[in-house]
C-alpha positions as CSV (number, residue, x, y, z in Angstrom):
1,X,-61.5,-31.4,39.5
2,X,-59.5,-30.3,36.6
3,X,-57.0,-28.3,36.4
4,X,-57.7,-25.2,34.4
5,X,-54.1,-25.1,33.1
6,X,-55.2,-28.3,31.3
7,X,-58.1,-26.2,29.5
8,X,-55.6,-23.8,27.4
9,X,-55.7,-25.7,24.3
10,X,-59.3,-26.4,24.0
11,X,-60.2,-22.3,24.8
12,X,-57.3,-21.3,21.8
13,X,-59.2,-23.6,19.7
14,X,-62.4,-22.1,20.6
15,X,-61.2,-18.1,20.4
16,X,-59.2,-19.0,17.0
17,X,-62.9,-20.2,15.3
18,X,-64.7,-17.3,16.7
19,X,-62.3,-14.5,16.0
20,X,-59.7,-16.2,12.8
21,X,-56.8,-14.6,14.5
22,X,-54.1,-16.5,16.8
23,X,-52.8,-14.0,17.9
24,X,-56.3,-12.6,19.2
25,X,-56.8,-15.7,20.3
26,X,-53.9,-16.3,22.5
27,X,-55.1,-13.0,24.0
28,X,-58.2,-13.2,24.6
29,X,-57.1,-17.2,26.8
30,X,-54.3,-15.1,29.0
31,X,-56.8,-12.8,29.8
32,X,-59.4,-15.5,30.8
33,X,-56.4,-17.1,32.8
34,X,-55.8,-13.9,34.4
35,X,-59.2,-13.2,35.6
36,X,-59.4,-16.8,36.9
37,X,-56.3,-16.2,38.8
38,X,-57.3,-12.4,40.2
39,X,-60.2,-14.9,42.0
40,X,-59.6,-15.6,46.0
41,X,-58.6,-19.5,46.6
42,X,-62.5,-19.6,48.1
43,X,-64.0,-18.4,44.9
44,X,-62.1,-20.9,42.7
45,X,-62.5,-23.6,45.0
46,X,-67.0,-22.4,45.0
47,X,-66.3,-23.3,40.8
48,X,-67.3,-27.0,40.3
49,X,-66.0,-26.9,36.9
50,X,-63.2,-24.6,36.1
51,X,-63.1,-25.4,32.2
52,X,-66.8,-24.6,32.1
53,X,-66.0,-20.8,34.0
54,X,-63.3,-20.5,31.4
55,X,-65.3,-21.2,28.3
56,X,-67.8,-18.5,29.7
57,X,-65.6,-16.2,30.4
58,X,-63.4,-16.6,27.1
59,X,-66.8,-16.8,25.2
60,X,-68.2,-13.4,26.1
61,X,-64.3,-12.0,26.4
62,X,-64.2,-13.3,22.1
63,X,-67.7,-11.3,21.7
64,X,-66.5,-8.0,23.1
65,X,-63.5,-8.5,20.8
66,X,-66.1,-9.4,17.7
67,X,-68.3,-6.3,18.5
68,X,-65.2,-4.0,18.4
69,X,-63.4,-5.8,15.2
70,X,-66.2,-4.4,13.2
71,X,-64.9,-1.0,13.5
72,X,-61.0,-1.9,13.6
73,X,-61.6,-3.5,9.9
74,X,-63.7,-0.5,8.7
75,X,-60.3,1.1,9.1
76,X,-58.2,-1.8,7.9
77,X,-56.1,-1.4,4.9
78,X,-57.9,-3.8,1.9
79,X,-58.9,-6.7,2.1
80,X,-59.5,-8.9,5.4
81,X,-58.9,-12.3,5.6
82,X,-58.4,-14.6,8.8
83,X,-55.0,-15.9,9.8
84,X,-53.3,-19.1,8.0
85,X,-52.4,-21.4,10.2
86,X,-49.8,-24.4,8.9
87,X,-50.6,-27.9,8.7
88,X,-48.9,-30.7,11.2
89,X,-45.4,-30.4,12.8
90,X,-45.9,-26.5,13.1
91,X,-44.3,-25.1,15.8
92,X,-46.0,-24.0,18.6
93,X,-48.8,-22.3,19.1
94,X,-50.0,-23.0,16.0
95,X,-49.5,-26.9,16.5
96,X,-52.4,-26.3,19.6
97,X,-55.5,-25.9,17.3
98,X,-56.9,-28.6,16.1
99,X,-56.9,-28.5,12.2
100,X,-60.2,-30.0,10.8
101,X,-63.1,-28.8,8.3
102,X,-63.9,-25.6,11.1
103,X,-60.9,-24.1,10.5
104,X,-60.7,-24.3,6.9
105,X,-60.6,-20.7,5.1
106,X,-63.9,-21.4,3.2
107,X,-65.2,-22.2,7.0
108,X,-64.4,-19.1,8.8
109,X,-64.8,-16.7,5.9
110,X,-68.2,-17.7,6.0
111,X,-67.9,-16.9,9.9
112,X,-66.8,-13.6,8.9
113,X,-70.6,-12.5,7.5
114,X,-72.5,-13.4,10.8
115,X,-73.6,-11.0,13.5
116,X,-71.0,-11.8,16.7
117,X,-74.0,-13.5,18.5
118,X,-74.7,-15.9,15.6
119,X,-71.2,-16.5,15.3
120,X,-70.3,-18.0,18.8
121,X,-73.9,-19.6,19.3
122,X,-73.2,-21.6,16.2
123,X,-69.5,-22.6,16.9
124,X,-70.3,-23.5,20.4
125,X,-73.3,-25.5,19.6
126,X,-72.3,-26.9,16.1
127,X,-68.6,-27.1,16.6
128,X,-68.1,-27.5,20.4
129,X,-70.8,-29.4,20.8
130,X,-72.5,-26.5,23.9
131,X,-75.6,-27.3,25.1
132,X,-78.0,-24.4,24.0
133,X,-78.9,-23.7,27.9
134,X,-74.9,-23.3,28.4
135,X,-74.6,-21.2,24.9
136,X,-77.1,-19.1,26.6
137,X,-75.1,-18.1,29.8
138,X,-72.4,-17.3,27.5
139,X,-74.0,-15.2,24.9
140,X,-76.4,-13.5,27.5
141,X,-80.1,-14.9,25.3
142,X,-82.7,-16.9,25.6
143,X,-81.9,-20.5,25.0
144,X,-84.5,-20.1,22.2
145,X,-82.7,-17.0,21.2
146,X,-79.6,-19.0,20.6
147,X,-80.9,-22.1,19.3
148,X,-82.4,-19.6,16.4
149,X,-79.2,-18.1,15.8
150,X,-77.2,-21.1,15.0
151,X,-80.2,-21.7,12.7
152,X,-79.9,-19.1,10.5
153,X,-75.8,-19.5,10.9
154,X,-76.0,-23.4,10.1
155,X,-77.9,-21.8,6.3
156,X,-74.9,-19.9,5.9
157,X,-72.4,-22.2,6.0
158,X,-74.4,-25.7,4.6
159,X,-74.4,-24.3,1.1
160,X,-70.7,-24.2,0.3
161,X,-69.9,-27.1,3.0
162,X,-72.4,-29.3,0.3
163,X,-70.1,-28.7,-3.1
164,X,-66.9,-29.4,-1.4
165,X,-64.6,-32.0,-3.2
166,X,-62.7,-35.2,-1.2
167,X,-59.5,-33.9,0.4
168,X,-57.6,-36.2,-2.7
169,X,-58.8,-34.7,-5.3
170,X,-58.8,-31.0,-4.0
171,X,-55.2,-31.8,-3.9
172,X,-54.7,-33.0,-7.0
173,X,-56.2,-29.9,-8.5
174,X,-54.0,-27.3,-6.3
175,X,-51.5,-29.6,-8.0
176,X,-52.4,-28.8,-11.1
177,X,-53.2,-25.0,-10.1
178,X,-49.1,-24.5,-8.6
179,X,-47.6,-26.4,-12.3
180,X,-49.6,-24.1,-15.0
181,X,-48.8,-20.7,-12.1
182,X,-45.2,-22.0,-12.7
183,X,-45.4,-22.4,-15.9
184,X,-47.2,-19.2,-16.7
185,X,-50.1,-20.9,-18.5
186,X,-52.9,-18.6,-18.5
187,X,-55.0,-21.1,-20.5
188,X,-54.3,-23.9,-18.2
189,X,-54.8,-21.7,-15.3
190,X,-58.8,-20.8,-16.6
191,X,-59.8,-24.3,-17.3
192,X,-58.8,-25.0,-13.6
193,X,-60.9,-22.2,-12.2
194,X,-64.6,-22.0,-12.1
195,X,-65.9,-19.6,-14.5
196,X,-67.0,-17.0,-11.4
197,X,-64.2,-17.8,-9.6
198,X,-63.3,-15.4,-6.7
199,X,-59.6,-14.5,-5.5
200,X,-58.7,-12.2,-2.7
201,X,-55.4,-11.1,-1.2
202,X,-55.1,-9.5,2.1
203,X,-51.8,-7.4,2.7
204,X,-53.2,-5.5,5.0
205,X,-51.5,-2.1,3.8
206,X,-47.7,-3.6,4.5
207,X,-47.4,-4.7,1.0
208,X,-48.6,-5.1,-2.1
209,X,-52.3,-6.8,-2.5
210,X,-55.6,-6.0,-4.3
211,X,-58.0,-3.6,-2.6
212,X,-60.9,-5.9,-3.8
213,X,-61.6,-9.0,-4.8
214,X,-61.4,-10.2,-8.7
215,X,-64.0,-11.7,-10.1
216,X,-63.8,-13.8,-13.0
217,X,-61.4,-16.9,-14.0
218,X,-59.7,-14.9,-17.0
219,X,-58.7,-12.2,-14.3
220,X,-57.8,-14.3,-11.7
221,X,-55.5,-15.9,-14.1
222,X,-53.7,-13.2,-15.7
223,X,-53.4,-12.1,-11.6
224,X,-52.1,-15.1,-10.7
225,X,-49.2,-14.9,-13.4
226,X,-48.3,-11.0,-12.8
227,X,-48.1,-11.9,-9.1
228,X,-44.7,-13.2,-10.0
229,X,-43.6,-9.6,-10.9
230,X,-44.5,-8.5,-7.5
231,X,-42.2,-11.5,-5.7
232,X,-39.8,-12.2,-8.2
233,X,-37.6,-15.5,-7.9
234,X,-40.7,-17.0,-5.9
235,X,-40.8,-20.6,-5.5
236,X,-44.1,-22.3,-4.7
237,X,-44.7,-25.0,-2.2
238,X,-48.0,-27.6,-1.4
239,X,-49.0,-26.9,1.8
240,X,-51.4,-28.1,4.3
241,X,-53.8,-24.4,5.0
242,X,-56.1,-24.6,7.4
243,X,-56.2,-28.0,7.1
244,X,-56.8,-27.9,3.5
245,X,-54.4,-28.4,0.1
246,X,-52.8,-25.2,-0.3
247,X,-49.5,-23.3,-1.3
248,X,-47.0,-21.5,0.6
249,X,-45.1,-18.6,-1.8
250,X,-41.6,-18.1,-0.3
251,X,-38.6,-16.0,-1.8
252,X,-34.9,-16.5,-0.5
253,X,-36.8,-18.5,2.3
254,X,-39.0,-16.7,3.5
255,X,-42.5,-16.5,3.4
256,X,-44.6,-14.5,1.1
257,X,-48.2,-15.5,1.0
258,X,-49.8,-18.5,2.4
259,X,-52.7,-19.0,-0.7
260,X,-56.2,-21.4,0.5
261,X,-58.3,-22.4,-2.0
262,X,-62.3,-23.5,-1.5
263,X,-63.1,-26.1,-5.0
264,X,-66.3,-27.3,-6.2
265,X,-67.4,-29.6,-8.9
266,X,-63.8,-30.0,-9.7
267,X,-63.0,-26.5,-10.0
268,X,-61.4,-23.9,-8.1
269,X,-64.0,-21.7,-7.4
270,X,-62.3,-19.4,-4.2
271,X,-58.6,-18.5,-3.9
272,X,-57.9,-16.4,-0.7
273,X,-54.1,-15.5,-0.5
274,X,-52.9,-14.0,2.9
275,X,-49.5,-11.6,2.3
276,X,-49.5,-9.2,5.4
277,X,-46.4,-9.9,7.5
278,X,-48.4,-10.4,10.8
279,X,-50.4,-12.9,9.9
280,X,-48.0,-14.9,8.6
281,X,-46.0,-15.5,11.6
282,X,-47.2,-19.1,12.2
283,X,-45.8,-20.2,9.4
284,X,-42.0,-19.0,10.2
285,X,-39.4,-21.1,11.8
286,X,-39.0,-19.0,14.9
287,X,-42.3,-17.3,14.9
288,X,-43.3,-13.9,16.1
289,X,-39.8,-13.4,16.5
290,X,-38.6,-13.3,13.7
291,X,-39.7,-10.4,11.2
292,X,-40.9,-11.2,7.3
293,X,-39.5,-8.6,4.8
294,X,-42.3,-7.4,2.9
295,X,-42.3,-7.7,-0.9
């Protein structure tokens, strides 16, 4: 039998997918860890597989917290956007979830439109690989139920997953996106961006962001180039996002704004660019302890 200590990565890497926040889930693990351990030595030792009990309990623990984050982002300041997390060689935690195309921003933004039962039936089954019978005991349905609900949450997320570009050649075109920001070339800027493209900031209320999306490439240019105004002296770095080409803004080293990007048919076509403070704690050298001034 396994120890469950040996579990803690794979459950962070489950509650991050269902809920886009490390933070949340690091909380949601230590309370499954601390319900594990309020058990008597005879009830832990009656548990045949104590990875199994912990994915159930951390499961249903991550769709409480879904069922309630409804409400806490009715009252959230702007735009929400789920937590960047840095590429390879972060330090821990962040280094504990496995960076592949189910974290990616374009991935769990798409998350972010699904009911919480469609949510964690499809990332257990499709991502995790859950039998439907043990997606079931987790989400409290049918087998039937859940197989249906990763149905309609597989549509969702096929569409956009279809147009995606090789990892190469998204590069290359965030590349080209971070030269003509430098360089202040609005013209250079729109030719890069698909004619609908979409850009959203998230600042959470802590600094400066947009309360809704823009729409458009011409406006998501001229955006993109007044952004400077708002973090003057800001220096622009190609990062790994989510396990995707992206940029890192920093100013007198320190992180401003972690910016993903979703591309199709060689265009950018989605620009997502996280500012608040507490979601960008991952991405500093000492972590949650050490504070980001806010631009």
């Amino acid at each position: 039998m396994s120890e469950p200590i040996d579990e803690r990565r794979q459950l962070i890497n489950l509650a991050y997918r269902l809920l886009g926040s490390l933070a949340d889930a690091e909380d949601v693990v230590q309370e499954a860890f601390a319900r594990w351990y309020t058990l008597t030595p005879g009830q832990r030792a009656d548990i045949a597989s104590p990875g199994a009990w912990l994915t159930t309990v951390t499961g249903r623990i991550c769709l409480d917290v879904l069922g309630s984050a409804r409400a806490r982002r009715e009252r959230y300041v702007g735009e929400w956007l789920p937590e960047p997390l840095p590429g390879p060689g972060a330090a821990d935690p962040a280094d504990r979830v496995t960076l592949d195309e189910s974290v990616s921003m374009a991935f769990l933004v798409v998350l972010e439109s699904m009911t919480p039962a469609e949510r964690v039936a499809f990332v257990l089954h499709d991502v995790f690989k859950y039998s439907f019978t043990e997606v079931a005991a987790i989400v409290g349905r049918t087998p039937t139920a859940c197989r249906k609900l990763a149905s309609v949450a597989r549509r969702r997320v096929e569409a956009p997953r279809a147009a995606a570009l090789p990892a190469a050649e998204q590069a290359a075109l965030v590349r080209d996106f971070r030269q003509a920001w430098e360089a202040g070339d609005i013209e250079a800027l729109v030719w890069l961006l698909d004619p609908d493209a979409v850009g959203t900031v998230d600042g959470g209320g802590l600094v400066n962001a947009l309360p809704r999306p823009i729409v458009g490439a011409a406006r998501l240019a001229r955006f993109a180039v007044e952004f400077a105004a708002w973090v003057p002296a800001m220096t622009l770095r190609e990062r790994t996002v989510n396990g995707q080409p992206g940029l890192v803004a920093e100013r007198d080293g320190e992180i401003v704004a972690v910016i993903a990007f979703a591309v199709s048919h060689g265009r950018i076509n989605r620009l997502w660019a996280v500012r608040n403070p507490e979601k960008l704690r991952a991405w500093t050298p000492s972590g949650a302890d050490r504070s980001l001034r806010a631009a």
